[in-house]
N, C-alpha and C positions, 0 to 999 in steps of 0.2 A: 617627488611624491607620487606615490600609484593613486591612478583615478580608477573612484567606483564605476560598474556596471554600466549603469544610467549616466556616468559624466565620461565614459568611452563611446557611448552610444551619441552622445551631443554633441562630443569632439568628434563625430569622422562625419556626420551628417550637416555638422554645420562647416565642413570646408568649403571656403569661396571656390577652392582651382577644383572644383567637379563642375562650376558652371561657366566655365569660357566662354565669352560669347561669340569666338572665332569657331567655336568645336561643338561644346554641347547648342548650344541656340539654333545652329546653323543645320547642325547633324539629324538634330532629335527635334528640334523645334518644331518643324512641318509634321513630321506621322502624330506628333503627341498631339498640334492640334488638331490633325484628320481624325484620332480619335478619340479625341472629348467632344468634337462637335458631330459622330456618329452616336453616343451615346446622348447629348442632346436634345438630338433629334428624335432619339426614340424616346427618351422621357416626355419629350414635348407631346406625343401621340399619346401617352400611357397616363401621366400624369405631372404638371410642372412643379409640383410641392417636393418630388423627388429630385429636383436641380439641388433643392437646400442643402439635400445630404450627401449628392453626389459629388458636387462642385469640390467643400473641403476637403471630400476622400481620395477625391483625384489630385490634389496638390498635398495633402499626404500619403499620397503613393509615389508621387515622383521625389517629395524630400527623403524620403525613407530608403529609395532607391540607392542612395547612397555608402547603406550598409552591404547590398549587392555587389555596387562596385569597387568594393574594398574587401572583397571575400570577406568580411568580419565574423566569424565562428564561425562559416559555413564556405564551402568554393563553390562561388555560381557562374557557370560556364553560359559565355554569350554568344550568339551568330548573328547579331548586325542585327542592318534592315531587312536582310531576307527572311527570317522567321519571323519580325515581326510584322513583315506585310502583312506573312499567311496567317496570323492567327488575328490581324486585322481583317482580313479577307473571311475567315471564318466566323466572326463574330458580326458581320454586316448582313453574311446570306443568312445566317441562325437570326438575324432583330426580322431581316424581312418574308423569313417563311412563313411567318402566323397570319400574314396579310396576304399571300400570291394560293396557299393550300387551300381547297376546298374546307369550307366548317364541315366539321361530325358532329353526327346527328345526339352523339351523346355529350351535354355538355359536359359532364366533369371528365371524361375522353379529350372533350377541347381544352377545356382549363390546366390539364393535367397536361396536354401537349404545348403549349404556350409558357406555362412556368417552366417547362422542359426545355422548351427553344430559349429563354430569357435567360436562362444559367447558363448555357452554354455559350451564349451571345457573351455574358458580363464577365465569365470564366478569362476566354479568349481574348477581350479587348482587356483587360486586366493583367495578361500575360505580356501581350503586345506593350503596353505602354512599360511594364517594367522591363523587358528585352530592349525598346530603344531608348531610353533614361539610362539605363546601366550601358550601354553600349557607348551613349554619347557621352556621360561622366567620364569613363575610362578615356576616352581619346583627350577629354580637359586635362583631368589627372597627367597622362602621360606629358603631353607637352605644355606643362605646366612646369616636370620634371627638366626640361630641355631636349626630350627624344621624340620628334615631331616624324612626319612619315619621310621626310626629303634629309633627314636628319646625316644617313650615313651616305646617303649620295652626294652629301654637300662634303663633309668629310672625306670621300673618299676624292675630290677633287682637291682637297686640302692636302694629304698627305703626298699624293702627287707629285702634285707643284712642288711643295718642300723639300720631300726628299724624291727629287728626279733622279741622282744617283744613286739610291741607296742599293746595294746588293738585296735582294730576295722581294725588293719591293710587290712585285709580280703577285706573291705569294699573299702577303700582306693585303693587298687592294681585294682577292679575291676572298680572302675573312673578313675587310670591314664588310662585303657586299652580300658577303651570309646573314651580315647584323640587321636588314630591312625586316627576318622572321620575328625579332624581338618585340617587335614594337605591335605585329600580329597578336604573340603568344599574351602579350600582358591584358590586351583589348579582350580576347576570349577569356580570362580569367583566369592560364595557366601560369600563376606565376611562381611555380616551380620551376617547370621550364622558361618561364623568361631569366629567372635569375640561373639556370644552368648554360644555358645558351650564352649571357653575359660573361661568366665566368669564364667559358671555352672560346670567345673570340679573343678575353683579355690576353689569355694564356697561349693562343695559337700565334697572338703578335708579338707576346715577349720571345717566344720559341725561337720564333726567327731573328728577332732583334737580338736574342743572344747569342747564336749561330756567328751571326754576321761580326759582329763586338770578339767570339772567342777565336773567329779566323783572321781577324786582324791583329790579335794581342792574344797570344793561348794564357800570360798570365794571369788573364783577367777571369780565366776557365774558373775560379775559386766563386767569383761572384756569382756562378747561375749553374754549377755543379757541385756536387758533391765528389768524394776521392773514387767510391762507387761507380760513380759515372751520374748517379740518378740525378734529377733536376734540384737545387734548393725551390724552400719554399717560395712559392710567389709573391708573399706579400714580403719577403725579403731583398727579392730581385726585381721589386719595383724599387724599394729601396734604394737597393744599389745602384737603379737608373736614375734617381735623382725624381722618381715620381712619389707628390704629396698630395693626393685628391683633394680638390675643395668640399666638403660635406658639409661648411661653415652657412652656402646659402639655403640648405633644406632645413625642416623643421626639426626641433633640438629630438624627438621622440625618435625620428625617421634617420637619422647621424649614425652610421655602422663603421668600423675600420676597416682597413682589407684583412686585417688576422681575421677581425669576427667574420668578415664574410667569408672566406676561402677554408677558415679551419672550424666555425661552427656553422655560419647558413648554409655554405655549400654541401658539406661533407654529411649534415641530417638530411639532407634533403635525399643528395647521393646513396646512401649506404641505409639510412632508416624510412625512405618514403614522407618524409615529414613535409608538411606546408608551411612553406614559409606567411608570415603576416604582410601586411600590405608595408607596415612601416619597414619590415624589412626589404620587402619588392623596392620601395622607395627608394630605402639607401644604398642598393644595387645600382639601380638607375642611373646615379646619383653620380658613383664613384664610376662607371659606366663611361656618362658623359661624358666627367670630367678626363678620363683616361683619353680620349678621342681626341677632346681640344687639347689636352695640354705634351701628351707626347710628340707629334710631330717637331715641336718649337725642341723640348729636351732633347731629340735623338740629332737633330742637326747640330749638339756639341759632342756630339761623339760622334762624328764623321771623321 
């Protein structure tokens, strides 16, 4: 059943895995409170009656935040802690210039400069606190998904170890180690290229794993070419390898196949410029993961 507007908007805002307490708390926790206790302080100088309205509006900017880090109708592109220092940093010297400048002689010159300093102040810590709310969501979000930052360094000791023989292995370790950009691209909000970039590590390890499979057996050439020479499709010759993503433990919305993903997310993305949704970033991720963990264990029966 499709959910209305308002019950999409309540379903991505009320996900528990945007507040991790290993990721968002830890992440975002410190600047968000360096800045509600910089705005504070300056209500505290101006007026305390302004805490009543500021207080709820700052924990509905962070829940709201939400919608940011889920691109929801919009892609909002993040740069961490560093932007959000500077516009913390910007919003601290703007609360204390109306108190360090000499007063002018004309007051509504002063008034007229201080409601100017004060927007700009509320502008920028306002900016700030959704830069590190969305920044620290997405790293929840992601490894939440199972793609943590040590995620393919751990992996790539994994396949290793497993296949220490494998022919082209060399090849393979140096694509899962390209896979550390993903977990970058999703965090900044490009998750066109995260789910392109996924798609191109899957495909650079089947490449090889088929290579190796049709120089051992040319009959098996049928499973991962065509008479053309050209590659079959890839969500066939995973097949063929005996891989079945688990997509069972992500959420039933966020559940993609590899046809959907390689012959409709990937290919609109590729060819039409289209953004994918978050649900679909998700179920990327998703069958991602599970490609990671579960191929090593299947490619050791076809040694």
């Amino acid at each position: 059943m499709k959910r209305s507007r308002p019950q999409e908007i309540f379903h991505a805002v009320c996900d528990k895995r945007l507040y991790g307490f290993g990721s968002f708390f830890f992440l975002s926790g410190p600047l968000l409170a360096a800045g509600f206790a910089t705005q504070v302080l300056i209500y505290l100088a101006l007026n305390r009656l302004m805490l009543y309205i500021y207080a709820p509006l700052f924990i509905m900017l962070v829940f709201f935040s939400g919608l940011g880090s889920k691109n929801f109708a919009l892609e909002v592109h993040n740069m961490g802690r560093f932007r959000a220092f500077l516009f913390l940093l910007a919003s601290v010297l703007a609360s204390t210039l109306p108190f360090t400048l000499a007063q002018p002689t004309d007051p509504l010159y002063g008034l007229y400069r201080f409601f100017l300093l004060f927007a700009i102040s509320s502008l920028a810590l306002t900016i700030a606190i959704t830069e590190v709310t969305i920044w620290g969501q997405r790293v929840s979000l992601r490894e939440k998904m199972g793609l943590a930052d040590v995620f393919f360094t751990k992996q790539k000791k994994v396949w290793e170890k497993k296949l220490a023989d494998f022919p082209n292995l060399e090849d393979i370790l140096i694509s899962i180690d390209s896979g550390r950009f993903i977990a970058t691209l999703f965090d900044r909000g490009s998750f066109n290229l995260a789910v392109l970039w996924s798609c191109n590590l899957m495909e650079q390890i089947i490449d090889a794993v088929a290579a190796v499979i049709i120089s051992r057996n040319p009959q098996r050439m049928e499973l991962f070419k065509k008479e053309d020479g050209s590659p079959v499709r890839y969500p066939k010759q995973l097949k063929s390898l005996g891989f079945k993503p688990n997509i069972e433990k992500n959420r039933k919305d966020e559940q993609i196949t590899t046809e959907a993903l390689w012959h409709e997310i990937r290919n609109d993305i590729a060819h039409r410029n289209d953004k994918p949704t978050f649900q679909q970033t998700s179920g990327t991720i998703c069958i991602l993961v599970s490609f990671m963990e579960e191929m090593p264990e299947i490619l050791e029966a076809w040694k």
